[in-house]
C-alpha positions in Angstrom: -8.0 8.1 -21.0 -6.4 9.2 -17.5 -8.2 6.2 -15.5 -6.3 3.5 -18.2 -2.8 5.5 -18.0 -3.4 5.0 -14.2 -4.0 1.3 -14.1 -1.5 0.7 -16.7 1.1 2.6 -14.4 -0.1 0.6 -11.5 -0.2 -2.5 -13.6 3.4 -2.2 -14.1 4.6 -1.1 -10.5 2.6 -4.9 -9.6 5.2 -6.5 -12.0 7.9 -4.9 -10.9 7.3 -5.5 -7.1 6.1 -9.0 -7.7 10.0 -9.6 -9.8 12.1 -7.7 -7.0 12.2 -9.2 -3.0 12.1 -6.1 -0.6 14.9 -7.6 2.5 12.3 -7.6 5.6 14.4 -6.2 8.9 12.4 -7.4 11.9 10.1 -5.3 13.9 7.0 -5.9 12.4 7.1 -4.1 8.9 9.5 -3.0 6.7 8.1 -0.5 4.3 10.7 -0.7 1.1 10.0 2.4 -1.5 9.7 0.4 -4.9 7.9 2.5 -7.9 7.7 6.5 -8.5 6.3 8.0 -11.7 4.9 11.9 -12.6 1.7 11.2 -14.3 2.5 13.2 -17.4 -1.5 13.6 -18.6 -2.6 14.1 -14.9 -0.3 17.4 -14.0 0.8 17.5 -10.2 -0.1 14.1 -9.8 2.4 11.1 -9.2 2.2 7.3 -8.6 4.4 5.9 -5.8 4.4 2.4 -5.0 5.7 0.8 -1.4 6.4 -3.0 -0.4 5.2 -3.4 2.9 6.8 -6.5 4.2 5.1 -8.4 7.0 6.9 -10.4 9.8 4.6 -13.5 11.6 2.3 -11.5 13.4 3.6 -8.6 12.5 1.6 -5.4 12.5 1.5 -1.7 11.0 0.5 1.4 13.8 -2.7 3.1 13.0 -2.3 5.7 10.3 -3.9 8.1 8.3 -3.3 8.2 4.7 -2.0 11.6 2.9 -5.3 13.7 1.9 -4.6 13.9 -1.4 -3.4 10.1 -1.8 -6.1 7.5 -3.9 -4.3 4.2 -2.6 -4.6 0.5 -4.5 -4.1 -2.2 -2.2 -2.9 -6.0 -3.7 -1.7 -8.7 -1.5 1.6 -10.2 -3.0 1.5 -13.0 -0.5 0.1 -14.2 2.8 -3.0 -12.9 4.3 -3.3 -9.0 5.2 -5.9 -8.2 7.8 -7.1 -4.6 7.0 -9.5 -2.1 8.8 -10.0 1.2 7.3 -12.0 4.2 8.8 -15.2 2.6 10.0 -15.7 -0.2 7.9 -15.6 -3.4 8.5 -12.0 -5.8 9.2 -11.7 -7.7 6.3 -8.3 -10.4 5.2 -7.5 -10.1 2.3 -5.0 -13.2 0.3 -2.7 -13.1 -2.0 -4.3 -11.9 -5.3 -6.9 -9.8 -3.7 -6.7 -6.4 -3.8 -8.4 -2.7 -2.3 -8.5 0.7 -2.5 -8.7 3.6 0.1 -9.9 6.9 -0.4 -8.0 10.5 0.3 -7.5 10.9 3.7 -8.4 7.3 5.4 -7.8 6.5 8.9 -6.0 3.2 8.5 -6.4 1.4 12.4 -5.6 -2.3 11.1 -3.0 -3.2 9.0 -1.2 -6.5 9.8 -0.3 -9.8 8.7 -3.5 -12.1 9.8 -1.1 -14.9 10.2 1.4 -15.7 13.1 3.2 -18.2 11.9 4.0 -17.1 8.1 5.1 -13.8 6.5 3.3 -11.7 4.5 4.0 -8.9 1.0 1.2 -5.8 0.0 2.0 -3.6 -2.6 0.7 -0.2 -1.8 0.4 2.1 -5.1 -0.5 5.8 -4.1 -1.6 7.9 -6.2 -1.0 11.5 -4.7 -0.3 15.2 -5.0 3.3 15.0 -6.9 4.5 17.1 -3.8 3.2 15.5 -1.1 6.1 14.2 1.5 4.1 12.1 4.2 1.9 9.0 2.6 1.5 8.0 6.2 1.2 9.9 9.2 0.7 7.9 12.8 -2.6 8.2 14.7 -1.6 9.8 18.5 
C-alpha cells in the first residue's frame, strides 16, 4: 500500500533525525537537509526530510510551500508556534506533529519560546524534481 510505504519512510527519517544533532548557526533558523528517498512504488515522487533548528525566539520568514509538496510536521523538541494559510496559530510540543497541504502559505513558523531552543522535523513529500520546498512571501 503507497500510504504505509510513505509513513514507514517518514517513520524512519523521524529516527534518523531524532539520533543525529543538526549544529544550529545563529540567526534564527538553521535549516539542516537530513533524509532524501525516491519513492520507488510512487514514480516521480520523493521524500525529503529537513531539521529546522530554532534559536530562543527565533523565527522562520513567511513562506509558501512547493505546490507539489504534502509536508508532515513533528516537533523534536521545544514548542513550535505555527500559522498556516488561514487557519488558526496553534504550538505545537515536542511529540506533536502536523501536516500541510500542496502549496500552503506558511506566515508563522517560530520557536514559541524565548528563552529555550527548539527542533521540527519537516518531511516533504514532493515532485522527485522539484528544487525549491520553500519559496519567501514578498
Amino acid at each position: 500500500m503507497k500510504i504505509r510505504s510513505i509513513l514507514s519512510a517518514a517513520f524512519a527519517a523521524i529516527a534518523i533525525a531524532a539520533a543525529t544533532p543538526a549544529a544550529a548557526h545563529g540567526g534564527g533558523e538553521t535549516v539542516t537537509p537530513h533524509f532524501q528517498q525516491t519513492i520507488p512504488n510512487i514514480p516521480g515522487k520523493s521524500l525529503k526530510a529537513l531539521i529546522v533548528d530554532y534559536t530562543p525566539g527565533g523565527a522562520s520568514p513567511p513562506h509558501i510551500h512547493a505546490k507539489s509538496a504534502f509536508i508532515f510536521g513533528y516537533v523534536l523538541s521545544g514548542q513550535i508556534e505555527s500559522q498556516v494559510n488561514d487557519g488558526h496559530r496553534r504550538v505545537y510540543r515536542a511529540g506533536e506533529s502536523f501536516f500541510e497541504t500542496p502549496g500552503s502559505r506558511h506566515s508563522i513558523s517560530r520557536n514559541a519560546s524565548k528563552t529555550r531552543p527548539a527542533r521540527l522535523l519537516a518531511v516533504f513529500v514532493v515532485d522527485t524534481d522539484e528544487k525549491e520546498l520553500t519559496t519567501p512571501v514578498k
